[in-house]
C-alpha positions as CSV (number, residue, x, y, z in Angstrom):
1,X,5.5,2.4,4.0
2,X,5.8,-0.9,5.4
3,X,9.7,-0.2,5.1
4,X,9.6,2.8,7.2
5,X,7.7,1.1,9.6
6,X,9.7,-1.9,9.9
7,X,13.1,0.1,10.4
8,X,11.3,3.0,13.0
9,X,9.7,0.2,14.9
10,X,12.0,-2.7,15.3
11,X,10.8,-4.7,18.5
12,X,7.2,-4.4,17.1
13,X,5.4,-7.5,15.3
14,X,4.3,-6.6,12.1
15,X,1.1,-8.7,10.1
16,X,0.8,-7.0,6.5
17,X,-2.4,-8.3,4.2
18,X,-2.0,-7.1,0.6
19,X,-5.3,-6.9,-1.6
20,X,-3.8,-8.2,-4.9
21,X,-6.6,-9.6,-6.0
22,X,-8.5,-6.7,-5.8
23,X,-6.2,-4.6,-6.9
24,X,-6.3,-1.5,-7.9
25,X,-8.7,-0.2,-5.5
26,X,-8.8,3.6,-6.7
27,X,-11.8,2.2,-9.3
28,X,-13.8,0.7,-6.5
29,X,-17.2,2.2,-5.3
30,X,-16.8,3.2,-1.4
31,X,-18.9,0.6,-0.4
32,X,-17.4,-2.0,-1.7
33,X,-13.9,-0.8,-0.2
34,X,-15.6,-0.5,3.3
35,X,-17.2,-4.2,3.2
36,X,-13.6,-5.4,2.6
37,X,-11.8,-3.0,4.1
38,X,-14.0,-5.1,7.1
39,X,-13.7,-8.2,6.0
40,X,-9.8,-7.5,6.4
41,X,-9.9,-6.2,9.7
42,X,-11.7,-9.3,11.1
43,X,-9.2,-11.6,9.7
44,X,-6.3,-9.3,11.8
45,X,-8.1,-9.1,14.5
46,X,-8.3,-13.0,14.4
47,X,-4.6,-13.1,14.3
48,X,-4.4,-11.1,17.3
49,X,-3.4,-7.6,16.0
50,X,-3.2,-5.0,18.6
51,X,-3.7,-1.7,16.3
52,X,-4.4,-1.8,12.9
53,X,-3.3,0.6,9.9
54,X,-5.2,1.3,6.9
55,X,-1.7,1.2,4.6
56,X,-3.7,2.6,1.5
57,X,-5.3,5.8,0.7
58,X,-8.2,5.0,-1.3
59,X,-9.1,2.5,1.6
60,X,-8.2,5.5,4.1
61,X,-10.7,7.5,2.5
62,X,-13.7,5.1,2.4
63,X,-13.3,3.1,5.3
64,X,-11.1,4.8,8.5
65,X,-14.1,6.4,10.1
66,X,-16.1,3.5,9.3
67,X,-14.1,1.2,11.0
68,X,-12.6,3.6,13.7
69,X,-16.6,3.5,14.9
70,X,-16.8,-0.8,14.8
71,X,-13.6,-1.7,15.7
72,X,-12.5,-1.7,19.6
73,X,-8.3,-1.4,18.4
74,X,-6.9,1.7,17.4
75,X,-7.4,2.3,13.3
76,X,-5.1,4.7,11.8
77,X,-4.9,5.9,8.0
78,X,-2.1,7.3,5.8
79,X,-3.9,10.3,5.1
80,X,-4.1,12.6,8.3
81,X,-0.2,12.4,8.6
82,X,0.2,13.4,5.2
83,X,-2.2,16.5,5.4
84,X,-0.4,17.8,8.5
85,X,3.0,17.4,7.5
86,X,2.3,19.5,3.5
87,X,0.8,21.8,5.9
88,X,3.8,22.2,7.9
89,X,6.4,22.1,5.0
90,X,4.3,24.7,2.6
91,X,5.5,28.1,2.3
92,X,3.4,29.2,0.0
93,X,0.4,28.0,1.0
94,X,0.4,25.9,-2.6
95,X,0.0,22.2,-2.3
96,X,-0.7,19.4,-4.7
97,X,-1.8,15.8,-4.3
98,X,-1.3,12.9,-6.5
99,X,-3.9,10.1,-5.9
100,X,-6.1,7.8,-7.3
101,X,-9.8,8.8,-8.6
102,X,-11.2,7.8,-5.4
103,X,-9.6,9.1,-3.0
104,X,-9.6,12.5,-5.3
105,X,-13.7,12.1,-5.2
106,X,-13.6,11.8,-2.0
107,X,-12.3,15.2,-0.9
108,X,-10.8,14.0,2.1
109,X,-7.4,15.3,1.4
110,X,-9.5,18.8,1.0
111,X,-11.0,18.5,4.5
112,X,-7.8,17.2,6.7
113,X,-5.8,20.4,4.9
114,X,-8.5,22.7,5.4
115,X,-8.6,21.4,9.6
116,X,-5.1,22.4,10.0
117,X,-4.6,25.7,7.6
118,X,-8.1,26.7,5.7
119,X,-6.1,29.0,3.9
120,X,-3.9,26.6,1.8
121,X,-4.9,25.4,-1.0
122,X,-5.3,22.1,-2.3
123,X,-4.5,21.5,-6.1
124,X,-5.7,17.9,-6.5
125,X,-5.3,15.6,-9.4
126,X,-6.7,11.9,-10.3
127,X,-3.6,9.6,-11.6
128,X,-5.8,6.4,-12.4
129,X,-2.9,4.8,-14.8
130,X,-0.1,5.3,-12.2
131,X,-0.7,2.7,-9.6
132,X,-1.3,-0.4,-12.7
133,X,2.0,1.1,-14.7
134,X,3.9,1.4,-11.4
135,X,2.5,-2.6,-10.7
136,X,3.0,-3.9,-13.9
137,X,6.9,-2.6,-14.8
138,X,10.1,-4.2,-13.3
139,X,12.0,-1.0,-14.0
140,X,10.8,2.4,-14.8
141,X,9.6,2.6,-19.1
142,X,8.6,5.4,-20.8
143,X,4.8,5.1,-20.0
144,X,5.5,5.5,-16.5
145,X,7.7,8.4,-17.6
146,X,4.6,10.0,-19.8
147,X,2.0,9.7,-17.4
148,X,4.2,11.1,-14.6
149,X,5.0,14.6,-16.6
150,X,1.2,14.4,-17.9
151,X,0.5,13.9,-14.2
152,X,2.2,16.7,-12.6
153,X,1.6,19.2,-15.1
154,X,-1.6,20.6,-13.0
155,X,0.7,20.6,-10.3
156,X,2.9,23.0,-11.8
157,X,1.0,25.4,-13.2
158,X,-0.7,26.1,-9.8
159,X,2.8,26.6,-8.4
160,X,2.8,24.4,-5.3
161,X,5.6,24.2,-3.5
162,X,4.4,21.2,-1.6
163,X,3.2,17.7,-3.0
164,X,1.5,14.8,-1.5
165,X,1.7,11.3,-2.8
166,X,-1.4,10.0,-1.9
167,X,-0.7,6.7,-3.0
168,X,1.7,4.5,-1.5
169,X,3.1,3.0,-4.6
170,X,4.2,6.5,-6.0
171,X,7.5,6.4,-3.5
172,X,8.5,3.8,-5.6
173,X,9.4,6.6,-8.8
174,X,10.3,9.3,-6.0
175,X,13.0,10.1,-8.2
176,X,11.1,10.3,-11.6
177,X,8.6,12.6,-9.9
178,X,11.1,14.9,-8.2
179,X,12.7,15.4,-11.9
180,X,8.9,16.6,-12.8
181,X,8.2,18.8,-9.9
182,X,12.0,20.2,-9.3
183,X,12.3,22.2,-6.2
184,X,8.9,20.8,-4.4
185,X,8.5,19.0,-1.2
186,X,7.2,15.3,-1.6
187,X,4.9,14.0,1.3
188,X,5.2,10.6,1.9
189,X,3.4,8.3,3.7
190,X,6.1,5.8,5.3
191,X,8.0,8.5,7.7
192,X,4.8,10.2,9.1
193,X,2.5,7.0,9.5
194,X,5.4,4.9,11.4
195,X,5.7,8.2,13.8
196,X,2.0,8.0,14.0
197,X,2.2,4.3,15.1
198,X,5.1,4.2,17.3
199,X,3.2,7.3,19.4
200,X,0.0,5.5,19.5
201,X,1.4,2.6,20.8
202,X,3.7,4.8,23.6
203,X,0.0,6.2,24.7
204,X,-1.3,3.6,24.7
205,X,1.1,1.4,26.9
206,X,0.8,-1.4,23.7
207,X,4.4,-1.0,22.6
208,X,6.8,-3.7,22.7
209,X,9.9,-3.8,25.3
210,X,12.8,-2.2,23.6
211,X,15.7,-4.5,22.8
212,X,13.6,-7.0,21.3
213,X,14.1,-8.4,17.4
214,X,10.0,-8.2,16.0
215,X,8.9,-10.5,13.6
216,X,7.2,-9.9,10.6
217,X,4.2,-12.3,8.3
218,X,2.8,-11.9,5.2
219,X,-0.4,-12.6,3.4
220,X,-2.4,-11.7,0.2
221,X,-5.5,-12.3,-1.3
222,X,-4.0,-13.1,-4.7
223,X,-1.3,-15.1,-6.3
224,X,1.7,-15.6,-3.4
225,X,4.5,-16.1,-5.7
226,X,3.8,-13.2,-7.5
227,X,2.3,-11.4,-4.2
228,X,6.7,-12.1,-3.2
229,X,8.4,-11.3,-5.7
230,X,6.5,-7.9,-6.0
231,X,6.9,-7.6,-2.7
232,X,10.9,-8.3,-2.8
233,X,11.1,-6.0,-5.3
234,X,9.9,-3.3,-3.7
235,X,10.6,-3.7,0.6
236,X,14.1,-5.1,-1.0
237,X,14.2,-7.8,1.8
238,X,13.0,-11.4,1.7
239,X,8.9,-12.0,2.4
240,X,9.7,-15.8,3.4
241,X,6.5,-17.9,3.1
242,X,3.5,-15.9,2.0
243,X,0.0,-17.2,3.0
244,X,-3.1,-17.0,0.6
245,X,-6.2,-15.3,2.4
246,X,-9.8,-14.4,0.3
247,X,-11.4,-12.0,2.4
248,X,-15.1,-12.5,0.7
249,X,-14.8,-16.1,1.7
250,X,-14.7,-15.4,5.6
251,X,-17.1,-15.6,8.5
252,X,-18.4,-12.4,9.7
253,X,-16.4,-11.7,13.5
């Protein structure tokens, strides 16, 4: 996603905190994901961030009312661009999500679908494995491979025509999943939320002059060597010097 965004908006500054400590969130309880879902926006708030982006889905679900109510910046989640563009690119009214058990219990997917189209319907399915296999290979192996056809076998049996991959590390085995589900329209997060941003922003009157080069930081909660070269791997462009944040371990704003 973070790709998407840094190409679509180039003259914005961009500060992304990634969670690997914590990781993978779609096993959390929803209270826990809201406390640090927080605890994360108080630390980019410190560092002076003008509008913030929940750039997970689990989160999303848990935790973008929450903090849309606390926070006095604009808080925008992956999931509501998703759910509006599957229902502008279904024909058959069919579509299928791919997420994590979370944000499958959650039914939020189910509700933002149902707002713009009650009449589609929603074939959802829980992918707990994906995410850590995804994570833990350098290349694609044959247990990403399994779970993927195991996966998406729901998904073709209820004949969408339409799938959202409600989880933003599933882009990275677009390919694999296109092989699985031939002929049906992937969702993806990147695209819709850096339109979503780049219009907030224009309202707003928060975007950057045009012309400008923006910069871009990093930060994690985990290990930064291996926060980089995860992070290399799959933006493709160098993280330069990553910065080591625990979110548990800060002040209350």
């Amino acid at each position: 996603m973070l790709d998407e965004c840094l190409a679509g908006l180039p003259a914005e500054d961009f500060i992304y905190f990634g969670d690997s400590a914590a990781f993978p969130y779609g096993v959390k309880s929803d209270d826990w994901l809201r406390e640090r879902a927080g605890a994360v926006a108080d630390w980019l708030l410190r560092n002076d961030a003008k509008l913030i982006v929940i750039a997970c889905n689990t989160a999303t679900a848990a935790a973008l009312g929450w903090l849309q109510t606390h926070l006095t910046v604009p808080v925008l989640g992956v999931m509501g661009p998703e759910a509006r563009a599957a229902v502008m690119a279904t024909r058959n009214r069919r579509v299928g999500l791919l997420a994590t058990e979370a944000t499958v219990r959650s039914g939020s997917y189910e509700r933002m679908v149902a707002a713009h189209d009650a009449g589609v319907a929603v074939t959802s399915v829980a992918c707990p494995a994906l995410a850590p296999a995804i994570q833990r290979a350098e290349e694609v192996d044959q247990e990403v491979v399994d779970l993927v056809r195991s996966y998406t076998g729901p998904l073709r049996d209820a004949d969408v025509d339409t799938a959202i991959l409600g989880c933003t590390h599933y882009p990275m085995i677009e390919r694999l999943l296109r092989r699985s589900l031939p002929g049906v329209t992937l969702i993806k997060s990147g695209e819709e939320i850096a339109r979503e941003i780049g219009e907030s922003l224009q309202r707003k009157g928060l975007s950057q002059p045009p012309g400008r080069e923006g910069d871009y930081r990093f930060a994690c909660s985990g290990d930064p060597e291996l926060f980089r070269e995860l992070g290399t791997r799959f933006l493709q462009m160098p993280l330069g010097e990553v910065e080591r944040i625990d979110p548990s371990a800060l002040p209350a704003a």
